[in-house]
N, C-alpha and C positions, 0 to 999 in steps of 0.2 A: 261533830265527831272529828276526831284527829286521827291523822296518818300517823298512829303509834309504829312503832318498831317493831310491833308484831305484824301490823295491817302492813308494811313495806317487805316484809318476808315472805307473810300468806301470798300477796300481790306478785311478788319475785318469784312464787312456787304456782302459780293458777297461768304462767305464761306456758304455750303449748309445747310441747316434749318434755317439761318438767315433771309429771304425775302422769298426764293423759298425752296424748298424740293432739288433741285439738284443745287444749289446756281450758281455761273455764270464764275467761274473758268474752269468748268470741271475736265482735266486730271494734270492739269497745278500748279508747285509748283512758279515760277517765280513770282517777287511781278508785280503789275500789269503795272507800268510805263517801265516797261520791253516789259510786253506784247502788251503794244500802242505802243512805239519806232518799235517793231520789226515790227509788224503790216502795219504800217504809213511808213516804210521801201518798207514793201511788196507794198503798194499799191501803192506808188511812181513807183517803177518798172514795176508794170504794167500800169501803166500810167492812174491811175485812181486819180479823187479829190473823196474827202469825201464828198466835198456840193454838186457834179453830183451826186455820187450815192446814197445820203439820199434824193434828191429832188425824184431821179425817184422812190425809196423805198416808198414813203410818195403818192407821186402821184397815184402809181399803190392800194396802201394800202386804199387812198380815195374812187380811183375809183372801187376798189373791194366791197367794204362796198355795193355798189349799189346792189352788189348781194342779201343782204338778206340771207349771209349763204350758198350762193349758189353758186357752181364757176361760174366766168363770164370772159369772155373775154375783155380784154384790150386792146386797139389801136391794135388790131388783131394778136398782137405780143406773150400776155400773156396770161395766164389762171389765174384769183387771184380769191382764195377762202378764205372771211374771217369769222372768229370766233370769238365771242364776249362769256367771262361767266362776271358771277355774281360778282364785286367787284374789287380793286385796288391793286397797287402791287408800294412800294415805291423808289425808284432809292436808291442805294447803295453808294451812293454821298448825299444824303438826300438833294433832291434840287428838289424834286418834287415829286407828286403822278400819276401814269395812272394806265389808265380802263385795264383792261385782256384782248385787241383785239390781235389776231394772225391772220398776214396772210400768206400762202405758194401761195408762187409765183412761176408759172411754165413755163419756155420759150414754145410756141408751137412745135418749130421743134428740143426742147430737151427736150424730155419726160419724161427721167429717172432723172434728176437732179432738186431740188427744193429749194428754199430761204421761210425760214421761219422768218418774221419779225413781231415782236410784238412793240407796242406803244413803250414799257422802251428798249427796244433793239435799237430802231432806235434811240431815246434818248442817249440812251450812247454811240453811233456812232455818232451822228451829232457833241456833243457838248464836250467828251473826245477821240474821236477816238479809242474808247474802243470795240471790235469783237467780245469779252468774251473769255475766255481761249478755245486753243481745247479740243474737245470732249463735251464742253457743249451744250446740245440742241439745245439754240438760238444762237451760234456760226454764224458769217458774215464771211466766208471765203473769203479772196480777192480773189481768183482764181473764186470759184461759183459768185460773185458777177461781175464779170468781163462776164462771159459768161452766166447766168440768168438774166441779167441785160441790157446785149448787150453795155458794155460801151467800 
């Protein structure tokens, strides 16, 4: 993959105070077609598709909304509690605007470990296979995602 002109812009726009206050890099100096190859690597080895696990992200994200804010159980599997603020936040690809929804999604019978996906998170996982750099927040770890996800 090549650092197209668009990947050197999105990358220009995912540095912190640009979109977000801790922008979507993290710890991570790599330009970002690094960080999706490596990624897209990873999650090949563990044997996971990207369209399995943004359906079931999207799905549990849906069905959590039902809570009202409030955690809810999903297909008896999860715990999804989602959060909704005030206003939008635009993808660092400029190819779209979403609402501020966060949801932390919790396996039941793993308590300690949590997925936290947001509308523009799932976004730039479905459609660049982009995780966000480690250490950033909404970071999609293939390994978490593999065992909070049950894929």
């Amino acid at each position: 993959m090549k650092m197209t002109p668009e990947f050197q812009k999105a990358q220009s726009n995912m540095q912190p105070g640009v979109i977000t206050s801790d922008g979507f890099l993290g710890d991570e100096t790599r330009p970002i077609v690094e960080i999706i190859t490596a990624d897209e690597e990873r999650m090949a080895h563990l044997g996971i598709e990207f369209e399995e696990a943004a359906a079931r992200m999207r799905e549990l994200l849906d069905k959590g909304r039902k809570g009202l804010g409030e955690p809810t159980t999903v297909d008896g599997n999860w715990i999804v509690k989602v959060d909704e603020a005030r206003g939008f936040l635009a993808s660092p690809f400029e190819d779209g605007i979403f609402r501020k929804v966060n949801a932390v999604v919790q396996k039941k019978d793993l308590p300690e470990e949590q997925l936290l996906v947001s509308e523009l998170s799932l976004h730039l996982f479905e459609k660049y296979h982009f995780c966000q750099g480690k250490g950033s927040p909404f970071r999609l770890e293939p390994e978490k995602i593999k065992r909070v996800l049950d894929l």
